[in-house]
ZAKOLVO-837658 format. One record per atom (N, C-alpha, C): residue number from 1; residue in one letter; atom name; z, y, x. Coordinates in pm, whole numbers, padded with zeros to 5 digits. Layout:
N
+-----+-----+------+--------+--------+--------+
!   n ! res ! atom !     pz !     py !     px !
+-----+-----+------+--------+--------+--------+
! NUM !   a !   CA !      Z !      Y !      X !
...
+-----+-----+------+--------+--------+--------+
END
This chain:
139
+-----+-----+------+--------+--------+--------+
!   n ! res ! atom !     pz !     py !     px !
+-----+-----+------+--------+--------+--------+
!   1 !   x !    N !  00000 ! -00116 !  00084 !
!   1 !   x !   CA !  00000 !  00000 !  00000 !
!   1 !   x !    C !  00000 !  00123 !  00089 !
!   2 !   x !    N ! -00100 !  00219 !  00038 !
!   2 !   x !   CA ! -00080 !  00367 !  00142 !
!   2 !   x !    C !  00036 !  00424 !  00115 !
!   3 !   x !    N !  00103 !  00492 !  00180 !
!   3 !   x !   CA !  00234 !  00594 !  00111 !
!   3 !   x !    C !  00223 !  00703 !  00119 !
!   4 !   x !    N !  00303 !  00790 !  00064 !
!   4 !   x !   CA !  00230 !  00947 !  00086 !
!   4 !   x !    C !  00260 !  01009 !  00220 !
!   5 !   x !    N !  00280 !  00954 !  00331 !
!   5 !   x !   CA !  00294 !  01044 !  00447 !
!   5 !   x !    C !  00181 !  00980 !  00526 !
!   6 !   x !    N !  00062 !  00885 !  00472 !
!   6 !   x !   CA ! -00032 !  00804 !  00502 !
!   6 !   x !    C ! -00028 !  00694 !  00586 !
!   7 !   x !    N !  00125 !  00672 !  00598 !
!   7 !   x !   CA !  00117 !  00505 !  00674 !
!   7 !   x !    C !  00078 !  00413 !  00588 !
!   8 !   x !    N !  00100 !  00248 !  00616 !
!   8 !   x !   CA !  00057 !  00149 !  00495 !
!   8 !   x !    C !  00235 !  00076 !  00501 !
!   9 !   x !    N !  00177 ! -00007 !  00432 !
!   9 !   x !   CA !  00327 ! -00046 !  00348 !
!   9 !   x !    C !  00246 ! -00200 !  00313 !
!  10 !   x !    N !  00317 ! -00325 !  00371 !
!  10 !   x !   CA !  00244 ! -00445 !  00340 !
!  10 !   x !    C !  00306 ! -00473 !  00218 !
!  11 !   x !    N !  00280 ! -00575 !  00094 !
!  11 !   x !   CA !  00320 ! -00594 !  00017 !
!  11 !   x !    C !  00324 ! -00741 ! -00025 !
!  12 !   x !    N !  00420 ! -00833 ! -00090 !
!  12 !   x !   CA !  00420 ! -00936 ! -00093 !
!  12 !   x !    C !  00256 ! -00999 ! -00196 !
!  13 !   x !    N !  00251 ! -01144 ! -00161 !
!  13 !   x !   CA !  00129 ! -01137 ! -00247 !
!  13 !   x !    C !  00057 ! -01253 ! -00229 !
!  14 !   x !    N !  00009 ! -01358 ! -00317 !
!  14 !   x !   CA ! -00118 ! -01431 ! -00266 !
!  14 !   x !    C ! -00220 ! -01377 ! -00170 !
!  15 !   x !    N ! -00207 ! -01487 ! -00069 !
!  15 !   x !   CA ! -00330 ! -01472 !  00010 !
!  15 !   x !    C ! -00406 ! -01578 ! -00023 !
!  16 !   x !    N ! -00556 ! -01509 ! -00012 !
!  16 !   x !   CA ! -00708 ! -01561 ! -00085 !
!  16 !   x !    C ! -00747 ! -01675 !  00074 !
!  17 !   x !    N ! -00787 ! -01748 !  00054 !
!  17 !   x !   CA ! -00837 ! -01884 !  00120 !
!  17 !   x !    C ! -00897 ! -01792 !  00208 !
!  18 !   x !    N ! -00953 ! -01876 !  00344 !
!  18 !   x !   CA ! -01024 ! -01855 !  00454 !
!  18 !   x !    C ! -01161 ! -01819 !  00395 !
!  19 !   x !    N ! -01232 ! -01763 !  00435 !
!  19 !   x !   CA ! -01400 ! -01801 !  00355 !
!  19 !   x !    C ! -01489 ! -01774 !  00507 !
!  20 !   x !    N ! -01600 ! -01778 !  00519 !
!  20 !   x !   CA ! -01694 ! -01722 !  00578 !
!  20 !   x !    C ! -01785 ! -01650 !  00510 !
!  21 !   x !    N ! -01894 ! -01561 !  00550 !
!  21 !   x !   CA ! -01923 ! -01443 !  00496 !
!  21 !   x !    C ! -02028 ! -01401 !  00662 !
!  22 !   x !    N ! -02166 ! -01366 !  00567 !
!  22 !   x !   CA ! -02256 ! -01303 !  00701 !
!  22 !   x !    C ! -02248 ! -01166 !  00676 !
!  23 !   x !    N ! -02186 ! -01108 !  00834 !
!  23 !   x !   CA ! -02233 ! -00969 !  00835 !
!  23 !   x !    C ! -02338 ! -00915 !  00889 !
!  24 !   x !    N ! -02356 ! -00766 !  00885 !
!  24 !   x !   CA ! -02262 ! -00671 !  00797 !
!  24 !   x !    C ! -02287 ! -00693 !  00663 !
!  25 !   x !    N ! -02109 ! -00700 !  00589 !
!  25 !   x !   CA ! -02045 ! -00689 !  00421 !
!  25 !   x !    C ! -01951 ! -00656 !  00373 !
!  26 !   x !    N ! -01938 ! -00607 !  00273 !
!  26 !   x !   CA ! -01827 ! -00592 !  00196 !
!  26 !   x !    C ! -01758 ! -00711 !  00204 !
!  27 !   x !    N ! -01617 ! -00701 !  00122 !
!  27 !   x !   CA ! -01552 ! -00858 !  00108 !
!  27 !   x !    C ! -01512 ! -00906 ! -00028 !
!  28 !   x !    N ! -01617 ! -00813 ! -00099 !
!  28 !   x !   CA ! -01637 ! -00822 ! -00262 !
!  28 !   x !    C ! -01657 ! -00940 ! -00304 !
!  29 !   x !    N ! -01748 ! -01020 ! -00300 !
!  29 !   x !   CA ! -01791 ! -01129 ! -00332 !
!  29 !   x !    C ! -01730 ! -01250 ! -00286 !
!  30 !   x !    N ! -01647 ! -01236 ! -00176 !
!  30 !   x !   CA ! -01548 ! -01380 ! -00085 !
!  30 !   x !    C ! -01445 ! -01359 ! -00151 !
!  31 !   x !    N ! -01375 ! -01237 ! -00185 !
!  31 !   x !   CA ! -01180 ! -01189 ! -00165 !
!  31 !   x !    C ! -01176 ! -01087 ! -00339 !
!  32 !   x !    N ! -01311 ! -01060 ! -00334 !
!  32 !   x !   CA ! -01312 ! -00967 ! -00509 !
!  32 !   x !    C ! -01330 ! -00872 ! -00484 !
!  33 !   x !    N ! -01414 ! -00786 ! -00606 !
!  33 !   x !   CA ! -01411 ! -00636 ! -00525 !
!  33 !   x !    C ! -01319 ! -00535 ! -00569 !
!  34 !   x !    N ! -01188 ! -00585 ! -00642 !
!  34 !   x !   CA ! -01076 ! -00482 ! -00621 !
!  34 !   x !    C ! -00985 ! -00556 ! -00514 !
!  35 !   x !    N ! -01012 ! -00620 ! -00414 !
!  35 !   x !   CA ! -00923 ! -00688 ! -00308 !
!  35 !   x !    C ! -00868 ! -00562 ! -00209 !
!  36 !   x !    N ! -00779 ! -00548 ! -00205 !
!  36 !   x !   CA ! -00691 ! -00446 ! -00106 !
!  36 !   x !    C ! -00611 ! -00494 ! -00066 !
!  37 !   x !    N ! -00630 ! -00466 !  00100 !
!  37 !   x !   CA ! -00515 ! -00524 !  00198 !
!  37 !   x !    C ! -00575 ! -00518 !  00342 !
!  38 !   x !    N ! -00575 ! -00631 !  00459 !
!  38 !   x !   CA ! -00586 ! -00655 !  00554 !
!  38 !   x !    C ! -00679 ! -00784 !  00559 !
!  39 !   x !    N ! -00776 ! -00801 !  00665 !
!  39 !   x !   CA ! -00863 ! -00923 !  00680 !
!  39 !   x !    C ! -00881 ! -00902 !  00775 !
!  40 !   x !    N ! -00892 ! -01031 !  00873 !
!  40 !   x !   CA ! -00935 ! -01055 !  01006 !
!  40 !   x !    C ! -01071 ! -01139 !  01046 !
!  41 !   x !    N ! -01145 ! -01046 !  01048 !
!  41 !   x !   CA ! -01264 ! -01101 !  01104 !
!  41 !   x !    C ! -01291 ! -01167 !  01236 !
!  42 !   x !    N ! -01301 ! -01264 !  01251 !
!  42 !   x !   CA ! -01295 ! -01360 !  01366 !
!  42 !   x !    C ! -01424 ! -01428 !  01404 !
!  43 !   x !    N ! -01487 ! -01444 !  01506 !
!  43 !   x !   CA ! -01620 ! -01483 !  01578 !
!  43 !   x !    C ! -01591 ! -01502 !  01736 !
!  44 !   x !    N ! -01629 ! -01641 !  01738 !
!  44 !   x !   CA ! -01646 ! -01668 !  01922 !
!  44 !   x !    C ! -01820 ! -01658 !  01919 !
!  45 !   x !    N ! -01796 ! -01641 !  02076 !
!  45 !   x !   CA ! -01955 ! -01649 !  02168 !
!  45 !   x !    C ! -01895 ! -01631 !  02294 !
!  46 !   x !    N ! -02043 ! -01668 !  02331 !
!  46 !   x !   CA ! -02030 ! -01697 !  02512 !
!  46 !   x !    C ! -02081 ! -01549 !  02570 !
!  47 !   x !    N ! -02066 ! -01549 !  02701 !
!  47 !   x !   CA ! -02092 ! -01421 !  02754 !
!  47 !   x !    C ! -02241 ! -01443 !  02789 !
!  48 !   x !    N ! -02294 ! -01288 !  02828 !
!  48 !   x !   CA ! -02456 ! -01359 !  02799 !
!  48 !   x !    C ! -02458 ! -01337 !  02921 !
!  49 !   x !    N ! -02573 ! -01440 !  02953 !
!  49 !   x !   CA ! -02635 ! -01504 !  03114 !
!  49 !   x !    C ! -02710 ! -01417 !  03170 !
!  50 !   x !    N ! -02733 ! -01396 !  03289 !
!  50 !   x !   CA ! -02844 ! -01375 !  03342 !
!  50 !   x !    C ! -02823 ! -01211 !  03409 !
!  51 !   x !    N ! -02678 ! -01187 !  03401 !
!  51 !   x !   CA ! -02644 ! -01033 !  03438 !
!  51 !   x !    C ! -02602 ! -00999 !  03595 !
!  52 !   x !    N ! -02646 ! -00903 !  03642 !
!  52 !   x !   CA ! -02658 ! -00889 !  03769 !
!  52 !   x !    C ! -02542 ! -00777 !  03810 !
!  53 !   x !    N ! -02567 ! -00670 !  03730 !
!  53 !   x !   CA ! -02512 ! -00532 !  03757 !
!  53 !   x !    C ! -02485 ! -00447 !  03659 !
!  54 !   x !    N ! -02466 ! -00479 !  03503 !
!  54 !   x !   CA ! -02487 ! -00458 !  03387 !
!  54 !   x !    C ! -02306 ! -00377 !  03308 !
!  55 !   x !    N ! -02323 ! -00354 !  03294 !
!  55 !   x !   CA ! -02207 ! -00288 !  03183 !
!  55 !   x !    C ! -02232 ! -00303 !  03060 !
!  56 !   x !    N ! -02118 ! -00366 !  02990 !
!  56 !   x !   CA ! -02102 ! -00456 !  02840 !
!  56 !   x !    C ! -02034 ! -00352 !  02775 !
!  57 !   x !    N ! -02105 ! -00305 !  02634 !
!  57 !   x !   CA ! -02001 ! -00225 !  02529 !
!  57 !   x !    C ! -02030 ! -00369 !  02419 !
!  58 !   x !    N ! -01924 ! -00341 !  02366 !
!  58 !   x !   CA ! -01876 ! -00405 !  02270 !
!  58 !   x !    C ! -01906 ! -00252 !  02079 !
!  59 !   x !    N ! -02060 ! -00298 !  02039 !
!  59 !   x !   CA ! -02048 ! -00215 !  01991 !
!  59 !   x !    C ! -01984 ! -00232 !  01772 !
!  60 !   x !    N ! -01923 ! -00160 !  01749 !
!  60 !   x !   CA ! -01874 ! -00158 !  01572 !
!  60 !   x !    C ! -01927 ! -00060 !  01514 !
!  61 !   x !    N ! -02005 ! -00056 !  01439 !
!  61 !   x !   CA ! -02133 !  00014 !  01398 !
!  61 !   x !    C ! -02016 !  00096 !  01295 !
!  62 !   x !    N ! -01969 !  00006 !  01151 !
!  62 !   x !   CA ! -01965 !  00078 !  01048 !
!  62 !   x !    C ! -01813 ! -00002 !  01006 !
!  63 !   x !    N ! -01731 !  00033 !  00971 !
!  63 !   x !   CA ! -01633 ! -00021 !  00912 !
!  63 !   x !    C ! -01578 !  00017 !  00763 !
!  64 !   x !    N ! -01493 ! -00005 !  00672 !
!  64 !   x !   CA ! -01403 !  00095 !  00567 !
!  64 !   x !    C ! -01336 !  00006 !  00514 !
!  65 !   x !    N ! -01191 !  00028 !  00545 !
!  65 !   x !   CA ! -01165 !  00179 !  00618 !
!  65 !   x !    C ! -01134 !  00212 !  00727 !
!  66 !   x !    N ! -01016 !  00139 !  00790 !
!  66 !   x !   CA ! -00987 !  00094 !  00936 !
!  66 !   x !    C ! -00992 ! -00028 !  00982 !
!  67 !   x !    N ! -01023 ! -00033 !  01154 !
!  67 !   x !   CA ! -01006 ! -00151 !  01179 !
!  67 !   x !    C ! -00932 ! -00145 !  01320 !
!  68 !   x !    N ! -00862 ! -00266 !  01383 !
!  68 !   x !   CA ! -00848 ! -00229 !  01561 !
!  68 !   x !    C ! -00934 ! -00378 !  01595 !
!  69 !   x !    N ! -00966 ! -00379 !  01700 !
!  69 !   x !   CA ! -01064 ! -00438 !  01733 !
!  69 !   x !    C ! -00988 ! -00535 !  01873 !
!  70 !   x !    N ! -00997 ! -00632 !  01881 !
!  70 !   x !   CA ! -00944 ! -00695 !  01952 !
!  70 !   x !    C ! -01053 ! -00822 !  02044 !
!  71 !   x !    N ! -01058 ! -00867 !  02193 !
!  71 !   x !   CA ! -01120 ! -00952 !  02220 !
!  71 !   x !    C ! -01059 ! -01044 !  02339 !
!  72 !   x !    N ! -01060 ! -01149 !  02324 !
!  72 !   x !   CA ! -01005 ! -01234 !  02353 !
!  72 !   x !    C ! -00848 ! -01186 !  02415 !
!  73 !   x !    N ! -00776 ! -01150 !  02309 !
!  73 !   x !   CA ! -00645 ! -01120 !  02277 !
!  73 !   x !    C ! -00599 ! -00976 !  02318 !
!  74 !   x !    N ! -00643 ! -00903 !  02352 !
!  74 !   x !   CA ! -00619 ! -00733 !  02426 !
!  74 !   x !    C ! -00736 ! -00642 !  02325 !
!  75 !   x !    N ! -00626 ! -00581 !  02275 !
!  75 !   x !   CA ! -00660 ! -00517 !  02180 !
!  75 !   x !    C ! -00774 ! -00371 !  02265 !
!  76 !   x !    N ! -00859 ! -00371 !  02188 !
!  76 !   x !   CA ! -00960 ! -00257 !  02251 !
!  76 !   x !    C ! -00958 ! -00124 !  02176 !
!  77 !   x !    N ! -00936 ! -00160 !  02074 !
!  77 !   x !   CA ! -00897 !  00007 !  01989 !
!  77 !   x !    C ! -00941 !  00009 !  01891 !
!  78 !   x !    N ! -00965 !  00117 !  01807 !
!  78 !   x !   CA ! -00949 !  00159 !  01651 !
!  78 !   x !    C ! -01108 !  00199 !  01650 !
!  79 !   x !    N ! -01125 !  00186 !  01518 !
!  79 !   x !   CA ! -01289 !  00230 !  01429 !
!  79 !   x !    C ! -01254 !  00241 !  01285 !
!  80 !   x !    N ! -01324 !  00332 !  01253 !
!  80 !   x !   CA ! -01267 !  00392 !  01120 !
!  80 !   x !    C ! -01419 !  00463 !  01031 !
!  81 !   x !    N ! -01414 !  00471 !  00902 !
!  81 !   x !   CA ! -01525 !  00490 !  00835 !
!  81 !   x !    C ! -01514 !  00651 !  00860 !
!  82 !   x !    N ! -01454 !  00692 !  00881 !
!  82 !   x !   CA ! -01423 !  00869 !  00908 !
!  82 !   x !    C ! -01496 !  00918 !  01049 !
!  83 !   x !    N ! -01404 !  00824 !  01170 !
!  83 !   x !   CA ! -01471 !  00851 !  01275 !
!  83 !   x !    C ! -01603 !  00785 !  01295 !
!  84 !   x !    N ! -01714 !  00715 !  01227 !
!  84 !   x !   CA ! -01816 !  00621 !  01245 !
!  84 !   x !    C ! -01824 !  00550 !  01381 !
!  85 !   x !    N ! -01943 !  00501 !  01425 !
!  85 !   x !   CA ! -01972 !  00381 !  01547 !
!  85 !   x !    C ! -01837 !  00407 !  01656 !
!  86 !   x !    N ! -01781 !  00290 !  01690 !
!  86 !   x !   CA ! -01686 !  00301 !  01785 !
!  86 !   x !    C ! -01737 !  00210 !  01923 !
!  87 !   x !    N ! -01761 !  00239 !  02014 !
!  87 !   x !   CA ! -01810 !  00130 !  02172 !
!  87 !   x !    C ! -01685 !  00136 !  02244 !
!  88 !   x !    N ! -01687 !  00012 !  02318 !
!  88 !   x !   CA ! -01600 ! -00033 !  02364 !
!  88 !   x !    C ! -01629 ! -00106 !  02460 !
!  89 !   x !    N ! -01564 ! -00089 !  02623 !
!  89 !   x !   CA ! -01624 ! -00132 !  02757 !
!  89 !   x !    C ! -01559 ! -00282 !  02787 !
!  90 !   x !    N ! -01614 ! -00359 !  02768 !
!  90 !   x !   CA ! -01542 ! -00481 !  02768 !
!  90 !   x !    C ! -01627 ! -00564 !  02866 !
!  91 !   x !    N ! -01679 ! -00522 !  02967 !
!  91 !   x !   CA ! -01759 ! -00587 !  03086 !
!  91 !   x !    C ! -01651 ! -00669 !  03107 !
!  92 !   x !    N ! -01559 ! -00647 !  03201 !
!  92 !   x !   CA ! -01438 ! -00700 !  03263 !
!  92 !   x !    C ! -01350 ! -00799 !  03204 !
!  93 !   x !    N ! -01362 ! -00868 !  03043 !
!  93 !   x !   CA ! -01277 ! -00881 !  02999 !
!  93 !   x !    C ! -01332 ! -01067 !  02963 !
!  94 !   x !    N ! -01484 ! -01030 !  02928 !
!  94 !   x !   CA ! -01562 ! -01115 !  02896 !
!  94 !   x !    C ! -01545 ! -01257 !  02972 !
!  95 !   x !    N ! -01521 ! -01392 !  02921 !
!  95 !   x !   CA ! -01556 ! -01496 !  02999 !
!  95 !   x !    C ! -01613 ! -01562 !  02930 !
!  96 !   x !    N ! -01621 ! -01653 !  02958 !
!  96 !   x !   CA ! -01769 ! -01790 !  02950 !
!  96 !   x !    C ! -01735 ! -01835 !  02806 !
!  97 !   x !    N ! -01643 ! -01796 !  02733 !
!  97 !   x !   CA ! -01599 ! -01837 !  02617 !
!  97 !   x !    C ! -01514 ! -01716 !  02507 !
!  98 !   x !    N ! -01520 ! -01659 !  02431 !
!  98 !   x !   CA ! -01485 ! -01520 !  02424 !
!  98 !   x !    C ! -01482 ! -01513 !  02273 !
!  99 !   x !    N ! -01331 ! -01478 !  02180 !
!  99 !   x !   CA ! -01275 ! -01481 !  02092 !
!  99 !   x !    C ! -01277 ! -01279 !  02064 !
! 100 !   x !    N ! -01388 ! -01285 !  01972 !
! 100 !   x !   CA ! -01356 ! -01127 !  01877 !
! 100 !   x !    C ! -01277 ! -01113 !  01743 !
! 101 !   x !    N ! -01171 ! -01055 !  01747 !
! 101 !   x !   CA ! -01089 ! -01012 !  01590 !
! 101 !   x !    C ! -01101 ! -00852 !  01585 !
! 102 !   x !    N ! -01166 ! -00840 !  01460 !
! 102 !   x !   CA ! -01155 ! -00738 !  01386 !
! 102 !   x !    C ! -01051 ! -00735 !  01251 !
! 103 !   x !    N ! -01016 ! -00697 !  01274 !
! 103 !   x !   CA ! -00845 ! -00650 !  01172 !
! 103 !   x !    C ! -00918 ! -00500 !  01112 !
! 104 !   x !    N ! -00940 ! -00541 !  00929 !
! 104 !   x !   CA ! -01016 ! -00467 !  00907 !
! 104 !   x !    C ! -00947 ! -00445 !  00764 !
! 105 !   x !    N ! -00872 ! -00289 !  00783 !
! 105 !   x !   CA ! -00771 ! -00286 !  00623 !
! 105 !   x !    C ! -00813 ! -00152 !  00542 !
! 106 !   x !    N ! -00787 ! -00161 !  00426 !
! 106 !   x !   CA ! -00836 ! -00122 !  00292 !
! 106 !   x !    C ! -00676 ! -00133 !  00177 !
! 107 !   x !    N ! -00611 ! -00024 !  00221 !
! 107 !   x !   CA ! -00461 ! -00048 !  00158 !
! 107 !   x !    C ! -00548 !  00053 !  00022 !
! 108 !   x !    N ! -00393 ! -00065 ! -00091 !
! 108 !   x !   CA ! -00425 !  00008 ! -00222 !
! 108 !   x !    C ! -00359 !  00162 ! -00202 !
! 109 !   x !    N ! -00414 !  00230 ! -00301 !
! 109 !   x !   CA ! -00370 !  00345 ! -00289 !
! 109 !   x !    C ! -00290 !  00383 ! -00452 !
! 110 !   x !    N ! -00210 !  00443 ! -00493 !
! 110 !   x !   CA ! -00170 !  00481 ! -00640 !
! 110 !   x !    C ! -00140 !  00632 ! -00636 !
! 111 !   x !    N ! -00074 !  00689 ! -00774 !
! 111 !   x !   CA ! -00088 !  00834 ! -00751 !
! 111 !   x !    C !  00000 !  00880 ! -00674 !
! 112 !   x !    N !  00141 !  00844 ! -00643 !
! 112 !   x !   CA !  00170 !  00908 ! -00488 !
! 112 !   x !    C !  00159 !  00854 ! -00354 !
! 113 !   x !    N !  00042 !  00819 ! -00356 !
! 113 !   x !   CA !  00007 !  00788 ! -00203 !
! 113 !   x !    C ! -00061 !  00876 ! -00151 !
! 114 !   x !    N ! -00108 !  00854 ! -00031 !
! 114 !   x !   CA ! -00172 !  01018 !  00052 !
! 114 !   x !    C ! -00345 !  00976 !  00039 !
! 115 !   x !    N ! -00402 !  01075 !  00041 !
! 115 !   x !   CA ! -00566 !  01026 ! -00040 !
! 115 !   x !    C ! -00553 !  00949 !  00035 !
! 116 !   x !    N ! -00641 !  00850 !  00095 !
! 116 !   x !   CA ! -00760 !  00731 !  00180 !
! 116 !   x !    C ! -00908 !  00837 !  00164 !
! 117 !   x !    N ! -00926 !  00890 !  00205 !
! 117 !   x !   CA ! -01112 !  00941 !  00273 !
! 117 !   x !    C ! -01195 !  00825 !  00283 !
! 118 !   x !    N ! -01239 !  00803 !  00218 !
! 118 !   x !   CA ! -01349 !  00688 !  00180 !
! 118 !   x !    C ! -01516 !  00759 !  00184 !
! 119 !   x !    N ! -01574 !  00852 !  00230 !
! 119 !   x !   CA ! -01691 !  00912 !  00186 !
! 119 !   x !    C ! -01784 !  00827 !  00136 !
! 120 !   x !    N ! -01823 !  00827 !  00015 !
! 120 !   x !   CA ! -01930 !  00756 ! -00050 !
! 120 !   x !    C ! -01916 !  00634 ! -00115 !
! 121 !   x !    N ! -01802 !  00588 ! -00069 !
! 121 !   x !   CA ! -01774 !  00458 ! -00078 !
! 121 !   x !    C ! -01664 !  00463 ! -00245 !
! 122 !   x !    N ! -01582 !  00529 ! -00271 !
! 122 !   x !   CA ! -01520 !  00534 ! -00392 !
! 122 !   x !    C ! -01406 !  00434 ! -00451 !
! 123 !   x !    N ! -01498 !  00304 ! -00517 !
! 123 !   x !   CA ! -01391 !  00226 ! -00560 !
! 123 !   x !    C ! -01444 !  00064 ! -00472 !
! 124 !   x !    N ! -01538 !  00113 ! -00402 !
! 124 !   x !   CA ! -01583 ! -00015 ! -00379 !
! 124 !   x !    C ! -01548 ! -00127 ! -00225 !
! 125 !   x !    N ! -01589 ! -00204 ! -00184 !
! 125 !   x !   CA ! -01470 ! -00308 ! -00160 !
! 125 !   x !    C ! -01464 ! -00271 ! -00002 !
! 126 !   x !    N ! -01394 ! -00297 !  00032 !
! 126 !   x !   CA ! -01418 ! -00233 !  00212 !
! 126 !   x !    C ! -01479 ! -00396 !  00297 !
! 127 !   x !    N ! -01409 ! -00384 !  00413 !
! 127 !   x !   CA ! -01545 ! -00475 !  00475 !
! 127 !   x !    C ! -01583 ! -00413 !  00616 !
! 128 !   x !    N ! -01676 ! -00494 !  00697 !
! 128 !   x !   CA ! -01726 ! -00442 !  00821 !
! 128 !   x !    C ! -01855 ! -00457 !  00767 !
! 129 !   x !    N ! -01954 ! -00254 !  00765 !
! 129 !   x !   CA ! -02082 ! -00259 !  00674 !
! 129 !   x !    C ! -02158 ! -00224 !  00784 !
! 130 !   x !    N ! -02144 ! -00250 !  00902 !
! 130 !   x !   CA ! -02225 ! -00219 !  01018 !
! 130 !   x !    C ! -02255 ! -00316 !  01104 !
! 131 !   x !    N ! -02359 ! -00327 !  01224 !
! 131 !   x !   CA ! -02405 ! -00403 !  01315 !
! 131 !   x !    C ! -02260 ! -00439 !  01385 !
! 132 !   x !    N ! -02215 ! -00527 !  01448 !
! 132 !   x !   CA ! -02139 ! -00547 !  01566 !
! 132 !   x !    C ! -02244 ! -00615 !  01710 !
! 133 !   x !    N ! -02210 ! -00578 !  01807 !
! 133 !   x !   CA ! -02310 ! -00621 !  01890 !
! 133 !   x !    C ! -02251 ! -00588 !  02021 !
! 134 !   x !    N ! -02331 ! -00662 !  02099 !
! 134 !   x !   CA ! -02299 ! -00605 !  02287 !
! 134 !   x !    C ! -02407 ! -00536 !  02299 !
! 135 !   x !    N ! -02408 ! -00474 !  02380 !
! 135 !   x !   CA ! -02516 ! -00347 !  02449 !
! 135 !   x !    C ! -02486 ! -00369 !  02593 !
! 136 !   x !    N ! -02596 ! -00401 !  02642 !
! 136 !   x !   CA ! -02578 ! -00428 !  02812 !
! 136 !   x !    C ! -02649 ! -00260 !  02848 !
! 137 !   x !    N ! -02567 ! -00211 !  02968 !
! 137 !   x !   CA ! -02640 ! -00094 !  02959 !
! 137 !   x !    C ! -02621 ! -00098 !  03158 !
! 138 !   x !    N ! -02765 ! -00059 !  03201 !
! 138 !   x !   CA ! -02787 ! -00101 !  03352 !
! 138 !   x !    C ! -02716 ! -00022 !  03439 !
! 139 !   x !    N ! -02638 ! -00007 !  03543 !
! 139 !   x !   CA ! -02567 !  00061 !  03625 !
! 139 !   x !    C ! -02637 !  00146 !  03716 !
+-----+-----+------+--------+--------+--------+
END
């Protein structure tokens, strides 16, 4: 739950089954589209081959509303539908086997809570609505 000084406030509650889901999506159709709360988006991959001298962003295109972004357990930082695309230098971090969590929350809001800034988005379901990707970029 948001509160009015805009922190969140967890609340007791059924939690909705594991699902899978291709992004970028909402989480309307897996979790419902009045679902409000917290979801952790989770994806392994391998590091990609063939790099010589290269610098790795870790890129999060689009989120709503917040998310922190985490890879293989060290948290890399925050992306938010307010601030848009967030990159993230994760050359160094990468190994041959490599665990991404996106922690991606959408607290309910009621009439004394502090707005949520949603632009465009309104009543509809939050979600990661952007590319996620690496970007090798040459040194």
């Amino acid at each position: 739950m948001r509160l009015p000084d805009g922190s969140s406030h967890e609340t007791n509650g059924q939690l909705p089954p594991p699902a899978k889901i291709i992004l970028p999506n909402d989480w309307g159709k897996s979790l419902g589209h009045s679902f409000r709360g917290r979801v952790n988006f989770l994806r392994s991959f391998g590091c990609p081959s063939g790099l010589t001298n290269e610098r790795i962003l870790l890129c999060v295109e689009k989120v709503d509303a917040w998310a922190t972004v985490h890879l293989n357990g060290a948290q890399l930082g925050k992306a938010s539908l307010l601030t848009g695309p967030a990159s993230f230098e994760v050359t160094k971090l990468l190994t041959s086997r490599n665990q991404l969590r996106i922690e991606v929350e959408l607290p309910e809001v009621n009439d004394a809570s502090a707005p949520l800034p949603r632009p465009g988005r309104g009543d509809q379901p939050g979600g990661i609505l952007g590319e996620v990707r690496l970007e090798l970029l040459s040194v």
